[in-house]
C-alpha positions as CSV (number, residue, x, y, z in Angstrom):
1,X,-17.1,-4.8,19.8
2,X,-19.5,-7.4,19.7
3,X,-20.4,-9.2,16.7
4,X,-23.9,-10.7,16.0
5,X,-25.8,-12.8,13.3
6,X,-29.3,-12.1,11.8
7,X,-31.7,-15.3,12.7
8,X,-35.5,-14.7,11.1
9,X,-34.7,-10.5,11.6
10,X,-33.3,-11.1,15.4
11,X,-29.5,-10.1,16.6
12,X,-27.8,-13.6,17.9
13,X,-24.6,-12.5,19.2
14,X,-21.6,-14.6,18.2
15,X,-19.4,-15.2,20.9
16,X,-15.5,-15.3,21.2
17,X,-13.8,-18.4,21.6
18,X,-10.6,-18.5,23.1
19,X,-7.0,-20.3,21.2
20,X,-5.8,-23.5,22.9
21,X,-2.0,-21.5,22.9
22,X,0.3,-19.7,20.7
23,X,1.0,-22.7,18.3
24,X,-2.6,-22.5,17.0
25,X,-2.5,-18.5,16.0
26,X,0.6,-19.3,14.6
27,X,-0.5,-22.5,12.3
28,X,-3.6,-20.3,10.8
29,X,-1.1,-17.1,10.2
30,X,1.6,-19.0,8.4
31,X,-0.7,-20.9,6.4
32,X,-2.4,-17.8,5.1
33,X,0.2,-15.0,4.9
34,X,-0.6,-13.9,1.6
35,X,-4.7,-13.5,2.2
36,X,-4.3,-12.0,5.5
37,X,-1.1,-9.6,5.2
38,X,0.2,-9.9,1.5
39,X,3.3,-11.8,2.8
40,X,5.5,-14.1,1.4
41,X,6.0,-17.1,4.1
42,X,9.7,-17.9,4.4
43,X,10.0,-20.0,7.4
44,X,8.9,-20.9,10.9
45,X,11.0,-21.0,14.0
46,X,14.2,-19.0,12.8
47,X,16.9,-18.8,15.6
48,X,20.1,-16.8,15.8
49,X,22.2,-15.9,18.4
50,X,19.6,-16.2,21.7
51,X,17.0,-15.1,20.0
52,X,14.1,-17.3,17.8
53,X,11.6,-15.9,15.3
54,X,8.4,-17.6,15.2
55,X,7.7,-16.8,11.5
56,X,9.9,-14.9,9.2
57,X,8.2,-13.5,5.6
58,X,9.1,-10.9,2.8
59,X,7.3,-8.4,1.8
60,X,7.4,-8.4,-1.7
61,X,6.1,-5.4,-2.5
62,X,8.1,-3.0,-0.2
63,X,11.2,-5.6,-0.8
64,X,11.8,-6.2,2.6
65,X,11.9,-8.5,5.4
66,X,9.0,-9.3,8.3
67,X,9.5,-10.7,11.4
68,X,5.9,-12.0,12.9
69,X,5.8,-13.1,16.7
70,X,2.8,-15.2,18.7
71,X,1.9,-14.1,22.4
72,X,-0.7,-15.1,24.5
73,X,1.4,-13.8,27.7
74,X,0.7,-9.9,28.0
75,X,3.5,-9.2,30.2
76,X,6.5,-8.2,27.1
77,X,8.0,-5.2,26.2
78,X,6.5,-4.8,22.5
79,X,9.4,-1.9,22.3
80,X,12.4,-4.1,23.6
81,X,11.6,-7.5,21.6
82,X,10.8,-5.8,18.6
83,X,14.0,-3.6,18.8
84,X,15.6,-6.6,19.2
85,X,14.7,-8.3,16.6
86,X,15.3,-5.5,13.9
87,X,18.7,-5.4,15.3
88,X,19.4,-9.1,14.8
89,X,17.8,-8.4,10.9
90,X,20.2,-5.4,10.5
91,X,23.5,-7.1,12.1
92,X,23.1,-10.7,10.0
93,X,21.4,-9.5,6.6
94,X,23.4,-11.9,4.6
95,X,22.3,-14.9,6.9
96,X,19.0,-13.9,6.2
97,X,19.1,-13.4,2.7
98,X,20.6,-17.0,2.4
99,X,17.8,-18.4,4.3
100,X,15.4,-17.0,2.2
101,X,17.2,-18.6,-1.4
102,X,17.3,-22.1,0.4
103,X,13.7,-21.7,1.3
104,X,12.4,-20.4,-1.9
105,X,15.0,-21.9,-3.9
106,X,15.2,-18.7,-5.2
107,X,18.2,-16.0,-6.4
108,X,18.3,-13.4,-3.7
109,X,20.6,-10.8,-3.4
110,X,21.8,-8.1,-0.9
111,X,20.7,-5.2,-2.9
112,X,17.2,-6.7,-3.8
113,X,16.8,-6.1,-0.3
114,X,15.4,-2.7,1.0
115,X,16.8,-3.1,5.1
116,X,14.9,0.5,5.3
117,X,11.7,-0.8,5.2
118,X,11.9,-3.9,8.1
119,X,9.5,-4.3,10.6
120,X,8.3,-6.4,13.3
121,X,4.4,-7.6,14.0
122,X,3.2,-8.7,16.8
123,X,0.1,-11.1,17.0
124,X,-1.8,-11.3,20.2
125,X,-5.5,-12.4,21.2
126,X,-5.2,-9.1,23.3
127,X,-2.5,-6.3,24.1
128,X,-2.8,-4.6,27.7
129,X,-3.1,-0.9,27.6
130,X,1.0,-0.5,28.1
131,X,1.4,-2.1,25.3
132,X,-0.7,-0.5,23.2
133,X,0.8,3.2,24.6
134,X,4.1,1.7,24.3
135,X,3.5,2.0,20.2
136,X,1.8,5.7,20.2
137,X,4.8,6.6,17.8
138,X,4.2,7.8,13.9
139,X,7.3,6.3,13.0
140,X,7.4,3.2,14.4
141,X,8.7,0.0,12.4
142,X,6.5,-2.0,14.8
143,X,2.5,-3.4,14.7
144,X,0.4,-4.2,16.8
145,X,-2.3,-6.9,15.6
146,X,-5.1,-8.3,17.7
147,X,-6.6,-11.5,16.6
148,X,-10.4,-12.9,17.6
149,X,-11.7,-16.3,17.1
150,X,-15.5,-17.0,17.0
151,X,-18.1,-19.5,17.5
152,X,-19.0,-19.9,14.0
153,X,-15.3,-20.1,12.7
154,X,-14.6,-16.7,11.8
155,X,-11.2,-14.8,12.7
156,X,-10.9,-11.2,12.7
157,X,-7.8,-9.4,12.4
158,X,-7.3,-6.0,13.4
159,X,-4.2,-3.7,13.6
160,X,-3.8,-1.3,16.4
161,X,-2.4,1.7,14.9
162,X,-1.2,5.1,16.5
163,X,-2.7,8.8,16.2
164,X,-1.6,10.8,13.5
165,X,-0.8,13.2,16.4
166,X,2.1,10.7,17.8
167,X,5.4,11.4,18.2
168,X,8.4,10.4,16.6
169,X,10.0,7.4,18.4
170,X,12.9,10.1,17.4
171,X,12.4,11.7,20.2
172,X,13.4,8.8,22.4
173,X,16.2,6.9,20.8
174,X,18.9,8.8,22.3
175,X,18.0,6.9,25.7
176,X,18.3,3.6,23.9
177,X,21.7,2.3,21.8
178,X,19.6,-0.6,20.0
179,X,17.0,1.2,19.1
180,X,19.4,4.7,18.3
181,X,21.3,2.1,15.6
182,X,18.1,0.6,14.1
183,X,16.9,4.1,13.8
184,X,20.0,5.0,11.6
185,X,19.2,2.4,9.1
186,X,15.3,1.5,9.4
187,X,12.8,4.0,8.6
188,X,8.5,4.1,8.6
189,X,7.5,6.3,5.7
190,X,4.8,8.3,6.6
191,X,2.5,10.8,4.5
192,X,4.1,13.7,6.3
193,X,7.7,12.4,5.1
194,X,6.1,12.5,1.0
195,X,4.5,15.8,1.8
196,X,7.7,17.4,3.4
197,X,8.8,20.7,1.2
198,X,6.5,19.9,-1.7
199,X,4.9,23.2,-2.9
200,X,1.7,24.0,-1.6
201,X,-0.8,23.5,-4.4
202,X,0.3,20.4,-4.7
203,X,0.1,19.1,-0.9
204,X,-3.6,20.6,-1.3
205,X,-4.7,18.5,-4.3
206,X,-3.7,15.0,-2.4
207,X,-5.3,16.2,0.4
208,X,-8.5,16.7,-1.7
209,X,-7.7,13.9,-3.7
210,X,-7.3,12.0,-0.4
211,X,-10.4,13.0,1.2
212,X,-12.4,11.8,-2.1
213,X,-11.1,8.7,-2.3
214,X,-11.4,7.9,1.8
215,X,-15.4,8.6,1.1
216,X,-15.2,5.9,-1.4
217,X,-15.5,3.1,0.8
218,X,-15.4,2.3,4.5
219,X,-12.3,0.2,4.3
220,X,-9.8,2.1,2.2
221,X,-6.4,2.0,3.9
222,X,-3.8,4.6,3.4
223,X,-0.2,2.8,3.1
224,X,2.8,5.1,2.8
225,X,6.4,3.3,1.7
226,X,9.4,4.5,0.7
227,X,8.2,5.6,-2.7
228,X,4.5,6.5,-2.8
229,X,1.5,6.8,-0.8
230,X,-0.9,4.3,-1.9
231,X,-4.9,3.0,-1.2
232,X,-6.3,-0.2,-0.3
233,X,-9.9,-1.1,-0.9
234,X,-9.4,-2.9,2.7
235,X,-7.4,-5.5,1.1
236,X,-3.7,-6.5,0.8
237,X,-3.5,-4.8,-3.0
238,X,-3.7,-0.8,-4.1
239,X,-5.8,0.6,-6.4
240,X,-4.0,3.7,-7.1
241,X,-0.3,4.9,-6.2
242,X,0.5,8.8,-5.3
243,X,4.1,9.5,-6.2
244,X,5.8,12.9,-5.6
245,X,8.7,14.3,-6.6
246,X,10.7,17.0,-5.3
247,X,11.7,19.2,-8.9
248,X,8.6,18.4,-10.1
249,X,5.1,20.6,-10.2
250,X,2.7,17.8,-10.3
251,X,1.7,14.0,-9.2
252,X,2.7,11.0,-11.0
253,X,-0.7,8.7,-10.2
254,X,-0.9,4.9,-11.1
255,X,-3.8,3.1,-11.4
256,X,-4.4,-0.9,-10.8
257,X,-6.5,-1.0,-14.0
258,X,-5.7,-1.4,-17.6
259,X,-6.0,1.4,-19.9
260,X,-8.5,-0.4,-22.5
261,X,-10.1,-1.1,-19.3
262,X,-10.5,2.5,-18.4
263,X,-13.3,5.2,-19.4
264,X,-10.7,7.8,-20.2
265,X,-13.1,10.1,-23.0
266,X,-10.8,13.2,-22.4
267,X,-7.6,11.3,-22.5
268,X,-5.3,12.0,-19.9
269,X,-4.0,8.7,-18.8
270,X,-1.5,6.6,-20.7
271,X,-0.4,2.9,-19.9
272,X,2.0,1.6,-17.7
273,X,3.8,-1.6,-18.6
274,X,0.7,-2.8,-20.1
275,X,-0.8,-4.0,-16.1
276,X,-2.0,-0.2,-14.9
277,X,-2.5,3.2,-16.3
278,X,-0.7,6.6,-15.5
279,X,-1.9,10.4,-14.7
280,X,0.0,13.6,-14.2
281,X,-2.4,15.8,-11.8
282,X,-1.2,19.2,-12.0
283,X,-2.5,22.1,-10.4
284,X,-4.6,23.0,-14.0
285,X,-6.0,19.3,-13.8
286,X,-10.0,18.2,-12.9
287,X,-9.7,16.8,-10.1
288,X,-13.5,15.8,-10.5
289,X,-12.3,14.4,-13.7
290,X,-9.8,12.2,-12.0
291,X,-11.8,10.8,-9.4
292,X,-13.8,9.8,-12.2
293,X,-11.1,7.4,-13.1
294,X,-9.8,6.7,-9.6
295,X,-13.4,5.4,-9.1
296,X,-13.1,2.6,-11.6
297,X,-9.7,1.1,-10.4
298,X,-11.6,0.9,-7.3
299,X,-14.8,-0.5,-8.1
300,X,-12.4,-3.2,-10.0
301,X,-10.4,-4.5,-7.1
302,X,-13.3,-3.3,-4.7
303,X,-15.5,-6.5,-4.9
């Protein structure tokens, strides 16, 4: 897609530049994790065994460690390298964890660690169309991300992500021991995975609650984990957090927004550990009601 600039009301379109080599994407990622992904940079050039990480991070809010790898050649297997390199996480989590204290001269211990939620992103100026097949999987602890540099110093980012129609890489794991074993221990939390055996009234107010919130903003992001479904206002933070519980009738939602912050005249929101507020949406609830108050945690974290 072709990106312009207005000059006196005219269209000037801005054109691509290309990276000297890897080494360059991989300076400008490292030195802004946090802005571009929300990641915590651990180190650069990790090896172990035969195989070397160009950057390994943590993701501190699923708890979890990131592998990020550089190409400018299209001709890898996104599949096999990123399988391996889950593995390698998986089979040498206490190395890992130790490199992590000695770089962050920090305390960190196995069980701070959620192994579950690993995954592996690749960077790449472009990704061939095998590639980007090879990752038509809901489930998949891999991303894809292209990256674009441009005359007038801007870099875009953009993920590649899979249709909501995709298999699970499930399906094909059986042909593959690595990836059968990663499978055991790793898993991609999906909305489908929250949704699974609640009751019906309640899968039907997120999915209006859901399609409100999407018409909010062009930008909002939906990001499962392991223990909510949250929105992003096209940023690496969440405005509001959908948790759902299995015995329970209702929704547990959390607002990024204090409650003295919050027009709340009926009420119905409490605060939570003095940073965000809480809801119960039950089945008896206003939704309109709600959105009301969805609307200003993301107006605040919007701009």
């Amino acid at each position: 897609m072709p990106i312009f600039k207005i000059e006196k009301d005219k269209l000037k379109q801005i054109r691509e530049v290309p990276f000297k080599n890897e080494k360059e994407i991989q300076r400008m990622t490292e030195q802004n994790l946090e802005e571009i992904f929300g990641l915590e940079f651990v180190k650069t050039e990790v090896a172990k065994g035969d195989l070397r990480m160009d950057t390994l991070a943590f993701d501190n809010e699923t708890k979890s460690f990131v592998v990020i790898e550089y190409k400018k050649d299209r001709s890898f297997s996104v599949i096999d390298q990123g399988y391996a390199y889950l593995s390698l996480l998986l089979n040498n989590k206490a190395d890992f964890i130790l490199e992590y204290n000695e770089c962050k001269g920090k305390s960190l211990r196995r069980g701070d660690v959620d192994w579950s939620q690993s995954r592996v992103i690749f960077i790449s100026p472009q990704f061939t169309k095998y590639q980007r097949k090879a990752i038509d999987f809901k489930d998949l602890p891999i991303e894809l991300w292209e990256v674009k540099k441009y005359e007038n110093n801007t870099v875009l980012f953009n993920q590649l992500k899979s249709l909501e129609t995709s298999e699970s890489i499930t399906k094909i794991s059986s042909k593959n021991s690595v990836i059968r074993k990663v499978n055991k221990e790793i898993k991609v939390y999906t909305e489908e995975r929250h949704l699974q055996k609640m009751p019906e009234d309640i899968v039907a107010i997120y999915e209006e609650l859901k399609e409100r919130i999407l018409n909010l903003g062009e930008n909002i992001e939906i990001r499962p984990t392991k223990n909510y479904i949250g929105f992003s206002p096209g940023k690496r933070i969440l405005f509001v957090w959908f948790y759902f519980l299995k015995s329970k009738k209702y929704i547990r939602a959390r607002l990024w927004i204090k409650r003295d912050e919050l027009d709340d005249y009926k009420n119905v929101s409490k605060s939570y550990k003095g940073w965000g507020t809480e809801i119960i949406i039950t089945p008896d609830s206003d939704i309109d009601y709600i959105m009301t108050l969805i609307k200003q945690a993301y107006k605040k974290h919007a701009t």
